[in-house]
N, C-alpha and C positions, 0 to 999 in steps of 0.2 A: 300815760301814767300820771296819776295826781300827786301835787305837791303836797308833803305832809307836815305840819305843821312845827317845831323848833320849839320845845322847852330846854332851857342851860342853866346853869347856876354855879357854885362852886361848894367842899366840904372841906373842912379839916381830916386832914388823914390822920395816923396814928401818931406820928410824931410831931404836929400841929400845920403840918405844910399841908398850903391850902390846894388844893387840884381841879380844876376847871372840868366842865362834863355836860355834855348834847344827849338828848332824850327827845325819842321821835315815835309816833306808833302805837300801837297796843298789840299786844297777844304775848307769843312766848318769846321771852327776853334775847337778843343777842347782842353779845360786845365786841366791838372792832378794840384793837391794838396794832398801833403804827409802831415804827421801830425810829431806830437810833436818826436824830434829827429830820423826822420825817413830821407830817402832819394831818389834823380829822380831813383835809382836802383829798386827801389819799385816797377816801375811802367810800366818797360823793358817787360813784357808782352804786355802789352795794348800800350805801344810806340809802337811794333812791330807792331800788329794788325794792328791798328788804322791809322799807318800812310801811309798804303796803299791805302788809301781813302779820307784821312782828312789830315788837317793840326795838327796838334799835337803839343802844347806846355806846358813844362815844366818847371818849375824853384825852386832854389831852397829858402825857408822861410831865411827872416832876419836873421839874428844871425847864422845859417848854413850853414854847407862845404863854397863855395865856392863865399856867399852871405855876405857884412859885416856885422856886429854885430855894431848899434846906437850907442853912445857915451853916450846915456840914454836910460839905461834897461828898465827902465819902458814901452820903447816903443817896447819892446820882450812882444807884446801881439796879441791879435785875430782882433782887433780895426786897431793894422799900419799893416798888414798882409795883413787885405781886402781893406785896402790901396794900398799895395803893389800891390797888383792882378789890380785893376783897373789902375796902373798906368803902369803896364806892358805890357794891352791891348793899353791905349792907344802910349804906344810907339812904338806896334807893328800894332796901328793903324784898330782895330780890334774892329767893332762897339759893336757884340754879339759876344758869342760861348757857346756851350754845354760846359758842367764843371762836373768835375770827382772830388770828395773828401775821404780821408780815413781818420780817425780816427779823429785828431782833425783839419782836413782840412776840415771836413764838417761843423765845428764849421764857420771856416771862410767864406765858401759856403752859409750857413744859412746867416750871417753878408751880404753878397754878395747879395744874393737873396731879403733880406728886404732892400736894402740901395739903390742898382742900380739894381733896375728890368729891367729895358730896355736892360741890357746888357746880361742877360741869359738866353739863348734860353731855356737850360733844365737843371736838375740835376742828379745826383747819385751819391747816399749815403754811403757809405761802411763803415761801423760799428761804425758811430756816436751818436754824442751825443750834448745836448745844455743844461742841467747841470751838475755840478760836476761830473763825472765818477769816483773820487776817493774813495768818500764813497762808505764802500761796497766793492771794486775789488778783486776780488780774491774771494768774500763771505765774508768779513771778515774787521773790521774797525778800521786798525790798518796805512793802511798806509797814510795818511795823518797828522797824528800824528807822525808819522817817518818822513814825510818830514818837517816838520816843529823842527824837533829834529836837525837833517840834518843840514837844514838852518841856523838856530843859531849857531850852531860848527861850520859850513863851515865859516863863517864872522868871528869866533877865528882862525882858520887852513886852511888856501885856502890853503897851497901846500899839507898838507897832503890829506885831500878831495880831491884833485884834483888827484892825485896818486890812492887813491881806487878808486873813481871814475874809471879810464880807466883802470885799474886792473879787476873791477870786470865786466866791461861790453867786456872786449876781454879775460875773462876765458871762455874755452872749457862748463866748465861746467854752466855758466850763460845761453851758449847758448842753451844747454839739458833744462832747468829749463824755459826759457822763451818758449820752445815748447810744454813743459809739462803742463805750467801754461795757456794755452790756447795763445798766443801770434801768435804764426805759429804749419800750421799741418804739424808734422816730419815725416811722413811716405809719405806725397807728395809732402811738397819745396821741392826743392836743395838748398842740407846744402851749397852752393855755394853762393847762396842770403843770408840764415840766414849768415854766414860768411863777406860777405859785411858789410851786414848792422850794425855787432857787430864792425867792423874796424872805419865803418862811426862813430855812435856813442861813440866811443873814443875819437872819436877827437873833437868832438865837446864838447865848453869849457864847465865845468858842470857851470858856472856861470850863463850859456847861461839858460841851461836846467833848473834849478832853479827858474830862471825869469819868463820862458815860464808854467812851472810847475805849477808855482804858481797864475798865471794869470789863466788857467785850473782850475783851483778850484774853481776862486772867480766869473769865466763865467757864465753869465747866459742868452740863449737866444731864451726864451722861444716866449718873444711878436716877435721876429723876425721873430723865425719858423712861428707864425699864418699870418703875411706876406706875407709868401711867394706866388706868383700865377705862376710861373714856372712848367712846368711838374714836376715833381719829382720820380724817383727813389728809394726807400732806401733799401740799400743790408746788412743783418744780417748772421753772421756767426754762424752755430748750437755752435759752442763746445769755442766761444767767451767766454772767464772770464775776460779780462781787460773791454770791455765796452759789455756787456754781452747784450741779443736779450731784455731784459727791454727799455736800451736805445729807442730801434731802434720804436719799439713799440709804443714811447712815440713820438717820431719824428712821423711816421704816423699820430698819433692822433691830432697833432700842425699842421702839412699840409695838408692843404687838397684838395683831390684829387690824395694825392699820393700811388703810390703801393709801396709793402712790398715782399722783393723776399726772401726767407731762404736759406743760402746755406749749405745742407745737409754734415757735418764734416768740416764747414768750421773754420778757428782758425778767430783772428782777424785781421789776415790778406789775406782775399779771392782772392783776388786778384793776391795773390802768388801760393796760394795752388790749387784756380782751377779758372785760368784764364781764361779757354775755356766759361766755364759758365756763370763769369763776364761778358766778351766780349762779348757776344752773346746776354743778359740781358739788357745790357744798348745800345749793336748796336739797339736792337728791340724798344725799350725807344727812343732814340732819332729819330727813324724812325716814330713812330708812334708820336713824340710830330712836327716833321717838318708837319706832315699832318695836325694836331692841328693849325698852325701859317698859314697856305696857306689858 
């Protein structure tokens, strides 16, 4: 598979925050969307893939790496995101395209799907959700209660918080714990991604995280999902405990028309653990939705 070549740049979005964006390929446009504290490394599989046929683009959410952070947090939400997305087509002048989401990127793909249907050809889902994923994660309904403990301290202690914070997400062992908890399957990433992605999420401010966090909780978008008329996708991963195959389930039920793929030991993150599968899922999906539009 040949290496394809890296255009990036950055745009002012609609309310001047500037947003960072990867453009790879030609042919018919597709856009990844990473979710809550996640990164474009996420998505190095399907970039590779994908952009030996398509056009491929990437960017990364407000308040992330390489993307500003608003002046008003409040606007670290799923609302200026699908903003975001629409304003990045059109700067990149891009009428439709197929659309990739993970985790709470499909929150904003739903937001997408019911807001500017004319602009997506298709979707796929990978291990979302359109309410609260908090209740519950893990089995157990303790952490949003913790984050809400969290929050409170953090607005007494921003430097201390802000210390544990990247303490405990670039300890060896958070990253054992978040493969264990169902996060990523360890036995088939490369601890080289999980390793990224724990560097990525250091850096990003926890005030960030917080905002965005919390916005995830109070989401709900369920009259979206019934919206949507896009083909649809939605890919559940078996051994999921952060947004566990309930979600995903629920999402089939709100769209209709759409399939339900399982991917057999996948974590909540399939994408990583068995990309061949993915890739090949949603190549057949968007093949079979371009015959749908002809």
């Amino acid at each position: 598979m040949t290496l394809v070549s890296k255009r990036s740049g950055t745009f002012k979005s609609f309310d001047g925050t500037e947003i960072y964006f990867e453009d790879r390929g030609e042919g018919e446009p597709i856009i990844l969307v990473y979710g809550l504290a996640c990164l474009i490394n996420h998505w190095h599989h399907q970039i590779q893939y994908f952009s030996q046929t398509h056009r491929v683009i990437s960017f990364d959410l407000r308040g992330h790496h390489r993307s500003q952070t608003p002046d008003d947090l409040t606007k670290l939400n799923i609302e200026s995101m699908t903003e975001d997305l629409k304003c990045l087509m059109k700067h990149l002048k891009i009428r439709s395209a197929h659309m990739m989401g993970h985790s709470n990127g499909v929150s904003i793909l739903v937001k997408m799907g019911a807001k500017y249907p004319e602009q997506v050809l298709s979707l796929a889902l990978i291990n979302g959700f359109v309410t609260n994923p908090i209740r519950g994660m893990f089995g157990l309904d303790v952490v949003e209660p913790f984050f809400y403990f969290v929050k409170q301290n953090y607005e007494k202690f921003p430097m201390l918080w802000d210390g544990v914070w990247k303490f405990s997400v670039e300890n060896p062992i958070s990253i054992l714990l978040s493969g264990l908890a169902g996060g990523f399957n360890l036995n088939v990433t490369e601890i080289k991604d999980i390793e990224i992605y724990a560097r990525g999420v250091a850096q990003l401010p926890f005030r960030n995280f917080l905002a965005c966090f919390e916005d995830v909780i109070n989401f709900d978008g369920t009259e979206d999902a019934r919206k949507i008329r896009a083909p649809t996708l939605i890919i559940s991963g078996e051994k999921d405990s952060v947004t566990p195959a309930n979600h995903q389930w629920r999402l089939k039920q709100l769209i209709s028309g759409s399939e339900l793929a399982i991917v057999p030991y996948g974590s909540h993150c399939c994408q990583l653990d068995f990309p061949d599968y993915v890739n090949l899922k949603t190549e057949n999906h968007m093949r079979r939705s371009a015959k749908q539009l002809r």
